[in-house]
N, C-alpha and C positions, 0 to 999 in steps of 0.2 A: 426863930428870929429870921426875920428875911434879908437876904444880902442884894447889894445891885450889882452892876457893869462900873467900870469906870468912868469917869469924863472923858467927852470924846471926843476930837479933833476937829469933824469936818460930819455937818448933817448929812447921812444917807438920803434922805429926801432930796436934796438940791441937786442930786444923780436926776438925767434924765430918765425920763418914765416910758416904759416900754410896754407892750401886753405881753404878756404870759409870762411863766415863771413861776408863779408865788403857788410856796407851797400852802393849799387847801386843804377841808376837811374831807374832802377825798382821798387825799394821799397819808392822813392822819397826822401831817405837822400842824405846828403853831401856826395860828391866823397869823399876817404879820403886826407887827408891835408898830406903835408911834414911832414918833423920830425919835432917833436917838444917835449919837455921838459917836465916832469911829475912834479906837485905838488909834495910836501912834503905829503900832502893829499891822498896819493895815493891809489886806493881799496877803499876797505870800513872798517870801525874800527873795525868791526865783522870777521877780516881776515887778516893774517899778509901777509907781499909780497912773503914770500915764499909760500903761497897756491895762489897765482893769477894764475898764468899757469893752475891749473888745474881746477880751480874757471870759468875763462875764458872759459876754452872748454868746459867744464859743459854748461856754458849759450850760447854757442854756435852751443851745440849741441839739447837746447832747443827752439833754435828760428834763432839767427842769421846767422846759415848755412842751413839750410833749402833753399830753392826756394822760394824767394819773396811771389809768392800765394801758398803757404802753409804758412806763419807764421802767429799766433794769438799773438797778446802782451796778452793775457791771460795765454797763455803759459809760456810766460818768466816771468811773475809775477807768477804763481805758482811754476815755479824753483828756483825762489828769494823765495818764503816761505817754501820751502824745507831747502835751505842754512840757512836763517833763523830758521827757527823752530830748528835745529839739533845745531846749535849753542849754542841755549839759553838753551839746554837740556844736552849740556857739564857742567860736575862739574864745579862750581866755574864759569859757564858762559866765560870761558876764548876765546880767541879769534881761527877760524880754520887754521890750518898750514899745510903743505905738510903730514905731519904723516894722517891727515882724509882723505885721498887720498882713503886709502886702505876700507874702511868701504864703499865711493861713490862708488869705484868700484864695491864691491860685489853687493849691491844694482840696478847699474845704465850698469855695465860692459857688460852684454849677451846681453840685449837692443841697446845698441851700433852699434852689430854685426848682430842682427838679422832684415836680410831686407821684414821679412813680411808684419810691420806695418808702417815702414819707412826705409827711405835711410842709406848705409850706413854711421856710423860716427852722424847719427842725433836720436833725441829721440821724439816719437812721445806723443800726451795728454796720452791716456793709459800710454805709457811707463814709463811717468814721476809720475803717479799716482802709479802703480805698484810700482815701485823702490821708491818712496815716503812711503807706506806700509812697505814693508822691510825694509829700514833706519832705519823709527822712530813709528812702531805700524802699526797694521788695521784700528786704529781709523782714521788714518790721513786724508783720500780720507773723509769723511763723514763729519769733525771737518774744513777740509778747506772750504768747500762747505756750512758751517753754519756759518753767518754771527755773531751769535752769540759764538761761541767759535774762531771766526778770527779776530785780531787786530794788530796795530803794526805789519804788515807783519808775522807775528806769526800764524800758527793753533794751539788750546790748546785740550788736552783730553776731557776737563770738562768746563763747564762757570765758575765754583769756581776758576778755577787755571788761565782762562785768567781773571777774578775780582783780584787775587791777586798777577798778574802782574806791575811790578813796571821797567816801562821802563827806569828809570834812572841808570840803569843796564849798558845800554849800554853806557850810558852817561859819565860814568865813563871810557869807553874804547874810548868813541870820543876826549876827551877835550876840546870844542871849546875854541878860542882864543877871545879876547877880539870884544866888535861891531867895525867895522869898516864903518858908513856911509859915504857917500860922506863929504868933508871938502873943496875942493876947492872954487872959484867964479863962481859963477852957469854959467856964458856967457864962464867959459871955461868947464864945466862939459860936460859931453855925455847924451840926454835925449832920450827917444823914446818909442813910443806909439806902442804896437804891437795891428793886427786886435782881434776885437770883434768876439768873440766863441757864438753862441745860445747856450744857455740850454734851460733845462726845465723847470717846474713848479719852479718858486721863493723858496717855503717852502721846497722844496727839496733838491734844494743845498746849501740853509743857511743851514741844516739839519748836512748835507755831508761835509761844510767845518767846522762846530763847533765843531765834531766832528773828530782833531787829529789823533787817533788811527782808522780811514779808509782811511788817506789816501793814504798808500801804497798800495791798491786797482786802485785807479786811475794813476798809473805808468802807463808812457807810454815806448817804446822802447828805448828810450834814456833817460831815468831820474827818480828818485824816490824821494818820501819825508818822512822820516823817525823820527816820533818824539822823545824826548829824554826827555820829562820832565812829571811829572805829572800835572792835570788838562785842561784843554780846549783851544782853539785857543790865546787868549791874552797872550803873552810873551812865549809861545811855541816857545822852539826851534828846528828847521828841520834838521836833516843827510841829505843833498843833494847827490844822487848817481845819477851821469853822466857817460855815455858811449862817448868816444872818439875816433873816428874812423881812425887807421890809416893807410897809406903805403901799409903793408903786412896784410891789411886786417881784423886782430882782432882787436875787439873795447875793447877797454883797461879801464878802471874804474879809474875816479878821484871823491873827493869830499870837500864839501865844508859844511860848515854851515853857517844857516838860524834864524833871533830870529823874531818873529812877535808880532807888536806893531799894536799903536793908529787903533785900531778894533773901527769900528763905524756901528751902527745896526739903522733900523726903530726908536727900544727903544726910541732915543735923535736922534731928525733931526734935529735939530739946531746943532747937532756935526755934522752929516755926511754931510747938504749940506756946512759948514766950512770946511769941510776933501775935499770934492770935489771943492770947489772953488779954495783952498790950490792949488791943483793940478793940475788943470785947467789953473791958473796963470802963474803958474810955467813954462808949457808946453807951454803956449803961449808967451808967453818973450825970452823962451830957447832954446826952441824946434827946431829954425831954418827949419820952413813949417812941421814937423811932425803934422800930424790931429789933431783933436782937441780929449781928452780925451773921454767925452759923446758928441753925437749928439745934435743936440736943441731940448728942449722939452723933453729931457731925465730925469726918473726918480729916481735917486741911492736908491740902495738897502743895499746895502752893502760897505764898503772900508775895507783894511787893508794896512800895512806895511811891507816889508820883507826886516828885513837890516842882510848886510853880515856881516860873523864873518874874525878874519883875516885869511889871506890864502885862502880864496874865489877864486875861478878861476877865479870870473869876477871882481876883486879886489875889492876897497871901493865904496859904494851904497847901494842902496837898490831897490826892487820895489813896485810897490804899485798894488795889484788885486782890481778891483771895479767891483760890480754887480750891472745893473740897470735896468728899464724895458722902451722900447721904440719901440709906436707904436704897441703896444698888445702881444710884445714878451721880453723874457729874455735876458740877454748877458752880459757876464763876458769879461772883458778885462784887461793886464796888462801892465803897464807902468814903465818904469826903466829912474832913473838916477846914473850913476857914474862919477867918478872920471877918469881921462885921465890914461891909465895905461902906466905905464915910459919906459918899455923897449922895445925894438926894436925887430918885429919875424919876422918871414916870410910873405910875404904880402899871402899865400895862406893859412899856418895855423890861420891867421887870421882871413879871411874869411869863412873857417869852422868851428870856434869858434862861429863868429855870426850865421852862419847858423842853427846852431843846439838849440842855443838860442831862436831864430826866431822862428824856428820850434815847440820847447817847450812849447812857449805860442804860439803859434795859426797859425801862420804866415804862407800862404802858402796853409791851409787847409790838412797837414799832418797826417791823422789821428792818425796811431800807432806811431807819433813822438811826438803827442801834448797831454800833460796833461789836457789842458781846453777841450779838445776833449773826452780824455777817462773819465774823471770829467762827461761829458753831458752822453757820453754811459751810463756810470754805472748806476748815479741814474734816469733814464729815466724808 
Protein backbone atom coordinates (compact mmCIF):
# COMPACT_ATOMS: atom_id res chain seq x y z
CA UNK A 1 0.00 0.00 0.00
CA UNK A 2 1.63 3.19 -0.84
CA UNK A 3 1.84 6.01 1.63
CA UNK A 4 2.62 9.95 0.87
CA UNK A 5 4.33 13.24 2.47
CA UNK A 6 2.08 15.34 4.19
CA UNK A 7 0.41 18.67 3.02
CA UNK A 8 2.76 21.15 2.64
CA UNK A 9 3.12 24.68 3.44
CA UNK A 10 4.94 26.59 0.88
CA UNK A 11 5.84 25.17 -2.83
CA UNK A 12 9.63 24.26 -3.05
CA UNK A 13 9.46 25.41 -6.63
CA UNK A 14 8.52 29.21 -5.92
CA UNK A 15 12.37 28.95 -4.20
CA UNK A 16 14.72 30.61 -6.66
CA UNK A 17 16.25 28.38 -9.13
CA UNK A 18 19.84 27.96 -9.12
CA UNK A 19 22.34 25.62 -11.30
CA UNK A 20 23.84 22.85 -9.55
CA UNK A 21 22.93 20.74 -6.70
CA UNK A 22 20.44 18.16 -7.67
CA UNK A 23 21.16 15.06 -6.97
CA UNK A 24 21.61 12.90 -10.44
CA UNK A 25 21.88 9.63 -11.77
CA UNK A 26 25.39 10.01 -11.26
CA UNK A 27 25.46 10.34 -7.71
CA UNK A 28 22.69 7.35 -7.47
CA UNK A 29 19.85 9.56 -5.79
CA UNK A 30 16.31 10.21 -6.78
CA UNK A 31 15.88 12.37 -10.00
CA UNK A 32 14.11 15.30 -8.34
CA UNK A 33 10.20 15.02 -7.70
CA UNK A 34 7.43 17.57 -8.74
CA UNK A 35 6.48 20.12 -6.61
CA UNK A 36 5.62 19.45 -3.67
CA UNK A 37 4.59 21.16 -0.43
CA UNK A 38 6.97 21.80 2.58
CA UNK A 39 6.31 20.79 6.25
CA UNK A 40 5.45 23.16 8.72
CA UNK A 41 9.06 21.46 9.81
CA UNK A 42 10.76 23.17 7.65
CA UNK A 43 14.88 23.67 7.93
CA UNK A 44 16.17 22.91 10.81
CA UNK A 45 15.15 24.52 14.48
CA UNK A 46 18.81 25.81 14.49
CA UNK A 47 17.75 28.23 11.59
CA UNK A 48 14.77 30.38 10.84
CA UNK A 49 13.42 30.25 7.05
CA UNK A 50 14.72 33.51 6.40
CA UNK A 51 18.54 31.95 6.49
CA UNK A 52 17.54 28.94 4.27
CA UNK A 53 18.63 30.64 0.92
CA UNK A 54 21.71 31.11 2.11
CA UNK A 55 21.93 27.99 4.53
CA UNK A 56 21.20 26.09 1.26
CA UNK A 57 24.11 27.49 -0.96
CA UNK A 58 26.44 27.21 1.85
CA UNK A 59 25.77 23.32 1.73
CA UNK A 60 25.64 23.35 -1.73
CA UNK A 61 28.63 24.73 -2.16
CA UNK A 62 30.12 22.14 0.13
CA UNK A 63 29.01 19.05 -1.45
CA UNK A 64 25.92 19.10 -3.53
CA UNK A 65 27.27 21.31 -6.46
CA UNK A 66 30.41 19.76 -6.72
CA UNK A 67 30.70 16.90 -9.71
CA UNK A 68 29.44 13.68 -8.32
CA UNK A 69 33.23 12.36 -7.95
CA UNK A 70 34.48 14.95 -6.19
CA UNK A 71 31.84 14.87 -3.21
CA UNK A 72 32.79 13.25 0.18
CA UNK A 73 29.60 13.16 2.70
CA UNK A 74 32.55 14.01 5.14
CA UNK A 75 32.40 17.23 3.61
CA UNK A 76 29.08 18.09 4.01
CA UNK A 77 29.07 16.86 7.56
CA UNK A 78 31.83 19.10 8.44
CA UNK A 79 29.82 22.12 6.95
CA UNK A 80 26.77 21.00 9.06
CA UNK A 81 29.42 21.34 12.22
CA UNK A 82 30.36 24.58 11.03
CA UNK A 83 26.56 25.87 11.02
CA UNK A 84 26.31 24.04 13.88
CA UNK A 85 29.09 24.95 16.11
CA UNK A 86 28.61 28.99 15.25
CA UNK A 87 25.02 28.58 16.16
CA UNK A 88 25.43 27.24 19.72
CA UNK A 89 28.28 30.01 20.05
CA UNK A 90 25.60 32.79 19.40
CA UNK A 91 24.54 34.59 22.70
CA UNK A 92 21.45 33.17 24.08
CA UNK A 93 21.93 30.17 21.59
CA UNK A 94 19.37 31.84 19.44
CA UNK A 95 18.57 30.44 16.20
CA UNK A 96 20.76 31.69 12.50
CA UNK A 97 18.91 34.34 10.37
CA UNK A 98 19.63 36.10 7.18
CA UNK A 99 21.65 39.00 9.24
CA UNK A 100 24.69 35.76 9.73
CA UNK A 101 24.90 35.91 6.13
CA UNK A 102 27.39 38.63 6.44
CA UNK A 103 29.97 36.89 9.08
CA UNK A 104 29.68 33.30 6.47
CA UNK A 105 30.77 35.58 3.96
CA UNK A 106 33.76 37.00 5.27
CA UNK A 107 34.78 33.71 6.45
CA UNK A 108 33.65 31.53 3.27
CA UNK A 109 33.29 34.47 0.50
CA UNK A 110 37.00 34.65 -1.42
CA UNK A 111 36.91 30.59 -1.34
CA UNK A 112 34.03 30.89 -3.38
CA UNK A 113 35.71 32.79 -6.11
CA UNK A 114 38.89 31.40 -5.93
CA UNK A 115 39.30 28.63 -8.55
CA UNK A 116 42.68 27.27 -7.50
CA UNK A 117 41.44 24.65 -5.06
CA UNK A 118 38.03 24.24 -6.67
CA UNK A 119 35.40 25.08 -9.05
CA UNK A 120 33.85 28.15 -9.23
CA UNK A 121 30.81 28.72 -6.82
CA UNK A 122 31.93 25.37 -4.85
CA UNK A 123 34.20 24.96 -1.58
CA UNK A 124 36.64 22.64 -1.32
CA UNK A 125 37.92 20.46 2.40
CA UNK A 126 40.64 23.02 2.95
CA UNK A 127 38.50 25.74 2.06
CA UNK A 128 35.93 24.75 4.33
CA UNK A 129 38.50 24.15 7.10
CA UNK A 130 40.18 27.56 6.49
CA UNK A 131 36.84 29.53 6.63
CA UNK A 132 35.80 27.27 9.60
CA UNK A 133 39.21 28.93 11.46
CA UNK A 134 38.16 32.35 10.67
CA UNK A 135 34.41 31.98 11.65
CA UNK A 136 34.93 30.47 14.87
CA UNK A 137 38.87 30.26 16.27
CA UNK A 138 42.14 28.31 15.15
CA UNK A 139 41.18 25.82 17.47
CA UNK A 140 38.24 24.57 15.26
CA UNK A 141 40.35 22.38 12.27
CA UNK A 142 42.08 20.43 15.48
CA UNK A 143 38.79 20.24 18.01
CA UNK A 144 36.68 18.78 14.86
CA UNK A 145 39.24 16.26 14.06
CA UNK A 146 39.06 15.05 18.04
CA UNK A 147 36.64 12.95 18.57
CA UNK A 148 36.88 14.01 21.93
CA UNK A 149 36.00 17.55 21.96
CA UNK A 150 33.20 16.56 18.95
CA UNK A 151 29.54 15.83 19.82
CA UNK A 152 26.24 16.56 19.01
CA UNK A 153 27.45 17.85 15.47
CA UNK A 154 29.15 20.38 17.63
CA UNK A 155 33.36 20.87 17.76
CA UNK A 156 34.14 22.44 21.39
CA UNK A 157 37.45 24.47 22.32
CA UNK A 158 37.96 22.25 25.34
CA UNK A 159 36.44 18.56 26.64
CA UNK A 160 35.33 20.81 29.66
CA UNK A 161 33.05 22.77 27.64
CA UNK A 162 31.89 19.87 25.35
CA UNK A 163 31.29 17.78 29.16
CA UNK A 164 29.25 20.78 29.95
CA UNK A 165 27.16 20.81 26.98
CA UNK A 166 23.60 20.36 27.70
CA UNK A 167 21.90 19.60 24.33
CA UNK A 168 18.44 20.31 25.52
CA UNK A 169 19.35 23.64 24.26
CA UNK A 170 18.40 22.99 21.21
CA UNK A 171 15.40 21.27 22.33
CA UNK A 172 13.97 24.03 23.36
CA UNK A 173 14.17 25.49 19.89
CA UNK A 174 12.75 22.09 18.19
CA UNK A 175 9.55 21.36 20.22
CA UNK A 176 8.63 18.17 19.36
CA UNK A 177 5.03 17.49 19.06
CA UNK A 178 3.40 14.82 20.81
CA UNK A 179 4.33 10.55 19.79
CA UNK A 180 2.45 9.75 16.98
CA UNK A 181 2.93 5.75 16.39
CA UNK A 182 0.88 3.96 14.03
CA UNK A 183 -2.97 3.63 15.41
CA UNK A 184 -4.66 2.02 12.63
CA UNK A 185 -5.49 -2.06 11.85
CA UNK A 186 -2.27 -3.40 11.20
CA UNK A 187 -3.88 -5.36 7.58
CA UNK A 188 -4.30 -1.73 6.73
CA UNK A 189 -1.03 -0.28 7.89
CA UNK A 190 2.22 0.18 5.51
CA UNK A 191 5.00 -2.46 6.73
CA UNK A 192 8.40 -2.94 5.16
CA UNK A 193 11.59 -4.41 5.65
CA UNK A 194 14.51 -2.42 4.12
CA UNK A 195 17.94 -4.67 2.97
CA UNK A 196 20.51 -5.76 5.66
CA UNK A 197 23.75 -3.32 5.98
CA UNK A 198 27.07 -5.46 7.22
CA UNK A 199 28.92 -3.74 9.80
CA UNK A 200 31.53 -4.43 11.65
CA UNK A 201 32.72 -5.95 14.81
CA UNK A 202 29.39 -6.24 17.04
CA UNK A 203 31.16 -4.24 20.20
CA UNK A 204 31.48 -1.55 18.01
CA UNK A 205 28.45 -0.45 16.77
CA UNK A 206 26.67 -1.27 20.07
CA UNK A 207 29.49 1.22 21.14
CA UNK A 208 28.41 3.78 18.34
CA UNK A 209 24.78 3.50 18.73
CA UNK A 210 24.63 4.01 22.66
CA UNK A 211 26.29 6.51 22.24
CA UNK A 212 23.72 9.60 21.03
CA UNK A 213 25.91 12.42 20.76
CA UNK A 214 27.98 10.49 17.63
CA UNK A 215 25.56 10.23 15.76
CA UNK A 216 25.77 13.14 13.62
CA UNK A 217 28.98 11.63 12.53
CA UNK A 218 27.22 9.04 10.73
CA UNK A 219 25.02 11.46 8.45
CA UNK A 220 24.76 10.47 5.29
CA UNK A 221 23.94 12.96 2.28
CA UNK A 222 20.56 13.05 2.63
CA UNK A 223 19.81 12.88 6.54
CA UNK A 224 21.02 13.48 9.86
CA UNK A 225 20.09 12.56 13.51
CA UNK A 226 20.45 15.15 15.97
CA UNK A 227 19.72 14.42 19.68
CA UNK A 228 18.00 16.71 21.91
CA UNK A 229 17.90 15.23 25.29
CA UNK A 230 20.27 14.24 28.02
CA UNK A 231 21.49 10.74 28.63
CA UNK A 232 21.86 7.60 26.42
CA UNK A 233 20.00 5.87 23.60
CA UNK A 234 16.69 4.78 25.64
CA UNK A 235 13.95 7.63 25.14
CA UNK A 236 16.39 9.74 23.24
CA UNK A 237 14.75 11.96 21.21
CA UNK A 238 16.37 12.64 17.37
CA UNK A 239 16.08 16.19 15.21
CA UNK A 240 15.76 14.20 11.85
CA UNK A 241 17.29 16.55 9.17
CA UNK A 242 16.30 15.35 5.47
CA UNK A 243 17.36 16.91 2.26
CA UNK A 244 14.53 16.93 -0.32
CA UNK A 245 15.35 17.19 -3.69
CA UNK A 246 13.66 19.30 -6.05
CA UNK A 247 12.69 20.59 -9.64
CA UNK A 248 15.28 23.39 -9.85
CA UNK A 249 17.75 21.40 -8.36
CA UNK A 250 18.26 22.53 -4.73
CA UNK A 251 17.71 20.19 -2.10
CA UNK A 252 15.75 21.96 0.42
CA UNK A 253 15.65 20.82 4.16
CA UNK A 254 12.72 19.35 6.14
CA UNK A 255 12.46 17.75 9.56
CA UNK A 256 10.96 15.68 11.71
CA UNK A 257 11.28 14.04 15.20
CA UNK A 258 12.41 10.81 16.42
CA UNK A 259 11.83 9.31 20.34
CA UNK A 260 13.49 5.81 20.74
CA UNK A 261 12.00 3.17 22.86
CA UNK A 262 11.89 -0.47 24.03
CA UNK A 263 15.96 -0.75 23.51
CA UNK A 264 16.66 -4.50 24.08
CA UNK A 265 20.56 -5.49 24.50
CA UNK A 266 22.38 -9.26 25.01
CA UNK A 267 21.89 -7.84 28.95
CA UNK A 268 18.08 -9.66 29.04
CA UNK A 269 17.61 -12.20 25.84
CA UNK A 270 14.52 -13.25 26.95
CA UNK A 271 13.55 -9.42 26.18
CA UNK A 272 15.18 -9.05 22.82
CA UNK A 273 14.36 -12.62 21.23
CA UNK A 274 10.37 -11.21 22.64
CA UNK A 275 11.24 -7.82 20.73
CA UNK A 276 12.33 -9.89 17.66
CA UNK A 277 9.53 -12.37 17.67
CA UNK A 278 7.22 -9.19 18.17
CA UNK A 279 8.55 -8.16 14.99
CA UNK A 280 8.89 -10.96 13.07
CA UNK A 281 5.02 -11.59 13.57
CA UNK A 282 4.14 -8.68 12.83
CA UNK A 283 5.96 -8.59 9.37
CA UNK A 284 4.67 -11.86 8.53
CA UNK A 285 0.94 -11.38 8.96
CA UNK A 286 1.35 -7.77 7.27
CA UNK A 287 3.97 -7.42 5.47
CA UNK A 288 2.13 -8.75 2.29
CA UNK A 289 5.71 -11.01 0.74
CA UNK A 290 8.09 -8.20 2.38
CA UNK A 291 11.21 -10.79 3.59
CA UNK A 292 11.32 -12.00 6.61
CA UNK A 293 12.92 -9.61 9.26
CA UNK A 294 16.19 -11.90 10.28
CA UNK A 295 17.28 -14.82 8.14
CA UNK A 296 17.06 -18.42 9.89
CA UNK A 297 19.44 -19.12 12.19
CA UNK A 298 19.85 -15.57 12.77
CA UNK A 299 21.36 -14.17 15.96
CA UNK A 300 19.87 -10.67 17.49
CA UNK A 301 22.07 -8.48 18.92
CA UNK A 302 20.42 -5.75 19.34
CA UNK A 303 16.69 -4.03 18.76
CA UNK A 304 15.23 -0.69 19.29
CA UNK A 305 12.13 1.55 18.32
CA UNK A 306 11.91 4.72 16.49
CA UNK A 307 8.41 6.40 16.71
CA UNK A 308 7.60 9.51 15.05
CA UNK A 309 6.66 12.69 16.67
CA UNK A 310 3.78 14.75 15.07
CA UNK A 311 4.47 16.43 11.76
CA UNK A 312 6.80 13.56 10.74
CA UNK A 313 7.21 13.61 6.98
CA UNK A 314 6.47 10.05 7.00
CA UNK A 315 3.42 10.65 9.28
CA UNK A 316 2.32 8.21 12.27
CA UNK A 317 4.74 4.99 12.80
CA UNK A 318 7.61 4.20 13.68
CA UNK A 319 10.80 1.89 12.82
CA UNK A 320 12.40 -0.52 14.54
CA UNK A 321 16.74 -0.87 13.75
CA UNK A 322 17.75 -4.52 14.79
CA UNK A 323 21.37 -5.85 14.77
CA UNK A 324 22.20 -9.36 14.53
CA UNK A 325 24.92 -11.78 13.67
CA UNK A 326 24.38 -14.39 10.85
CA UNK A 327 26.74 -16.81 9.50
CA UNK A 328 29.98 -15.22 11.04
CA UNK A 329 29.04 -11.73 10.16
CA UNK A 330 27.35 -8.53 11.45
CA UNK A 331 24.05 -6.74 9.96
CA UNK A 332 22.00 -4.01 10.99
CA UNK A 333 18.53 -3.71 9.41
CA UNK A 334 15.52 -1.47 9.62
CA UNK A 335 11.96 -2.18 9.41
CA UNK A 336 9.04 0.44 9.37
CA UNK A 337 5.38 0.40 9.96
CA UNK A 338 2.87 3.30 9.40
CA UNK A 339 -0.10 4.52 9.09
CA UNK A 340 -1.79 4.93 5.38
CA UNK A 341 -1.15 8.82 4.90
CA UNK A 342 -4.66 10.51 3.85
CA UNK A 343 -3.79 12.82 1.35
CA UNK A 344 -3.55 12.67 -2.08
CA UNK A 345 0.35 13.96 -4.08
CA UNK A 346 1.66 13.44 -6.93
CA UNK A 347 2.32 9.95 -7.88
CA UNK A 348 6.02 11.17 -8.77
CA UNK A 349 6.65 13.15 -5.53
CA UNK A 350 5.77 10.24 -3.97
CA UNK A 351 7.97 8.12 -5.22
CA UNK A 352 10.90 10.14 -4.33
CA UNK A 353 9.73 10.42 -1.04
CA UNK A 354 10.23 6.52 -0.71
CA UNK A 355 13.29 6.63 -2.61
CA UNK A 356 15.22 8.53 -0.43
CA UNK A 357 13.68 6.54 2.57
CA UNK A 358 14.94 3.51 0.95
CA UNK A 359 18.06 4.93 0.41
CA UNK A 360 18.52 5.99 4.03
CA UNK A 361 18.41 2.78 5.33
CA UNK A 362 20.24 0.82 2.97
CA UNK A 363 18.15 0.02 0.08
CA UNK A 364 20.01 -0.01 -3.00
CA UNK A 365 23.40 -0.06 -1.66
CA UNK A 366 23.76 3.92 -1.81
CA UNK A 367 26.54 4.58 0.06
CA UNK A 368 26.76 8.56 0.61
CA UNK A 369 22.71 8.21 0.74
CA UNK A 370 22.61 5.47 3.60
CA UNK A 371 23.18 6.13 7.18
CA UNK A 372 23.72 2.18 8.03
CA UNK A 373 26.24 2.64 5.39
CA UNK A 374 28.17 5.58 6.86
CA UNK A 375 27.36 3.94 10.59
CA UNK A 376 29.70 0.74 9.04
CA UNK A 377 32.34 3.46 7.43
CA UNK A 378 32.87 5.17 10.55
CA UNK A 379 33.41 2.83 13.23
CA UNK A 380 35.16 0.29 10.94
Amino acid sequence: MATCLHHRDEDIDDLPSRPGGRFDDADGGPRPAAPIRLSRLAGSSIWGRDASPWITDFLNAAYHRRPPDERDVDDLRLAFCILTTYWYRKPGHRRLHASDLLAFHRAFGAHRFDRGESARGTLSRGQLEAGGRSLLGEWFTDAHGDPDRRGWGIAFPTVEDRAAYDPEVRLALARPGELTPETGPPDEQVWHTFPAVEMPAAERVLTALAAPETWPDYASAIGRYTPLRRGGLDGQTFEVEVAVVTRSGWPLFTRGYITVGSVVTPSDRAALRAYVDRVEDGMWRYGQGEPAVLPYAAQPIMGFDLTTHAGHFMGSGHNRLLLYLHDGRVWARAAGTWDPMPCPLDPAARSAGRQALRAFWGEGNLTPLSMLHQLALQVA
